[in-house]
C-alpha angles and dihedrals in degrees: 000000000000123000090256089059088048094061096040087055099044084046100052088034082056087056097042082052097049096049087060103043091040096211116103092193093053092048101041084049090051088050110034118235124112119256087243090065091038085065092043095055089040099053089043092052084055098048091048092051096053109081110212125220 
């Protein structure tokens, strides 16, 4: 598993988190990334996963 791989996988595993907890601010603190970032990889994971036309 590259580096690459690593961090794809700690950023979807934040949002999955942070689905069950369902508190941003306590998911982003256990793992250790700011609210700020957690919209920002959460805006770009949409965005990746819309196709566009």
């Amino acid at each position: 598993m590259t580096t690459k791989d690593k961090v794809a996988r700690r950023k979807l595993s934040l949002l999955a988190l942070a689905t069950d907890l369902g508190n941003v601010s306590k998911a982003c603190r256990l793992v250790g990334y700011s609210r700020q970032q957690f919209y920002e990889i959460r805006r770009n994971s949409q965005t990746a996963a819309c196709p566009r036309a």
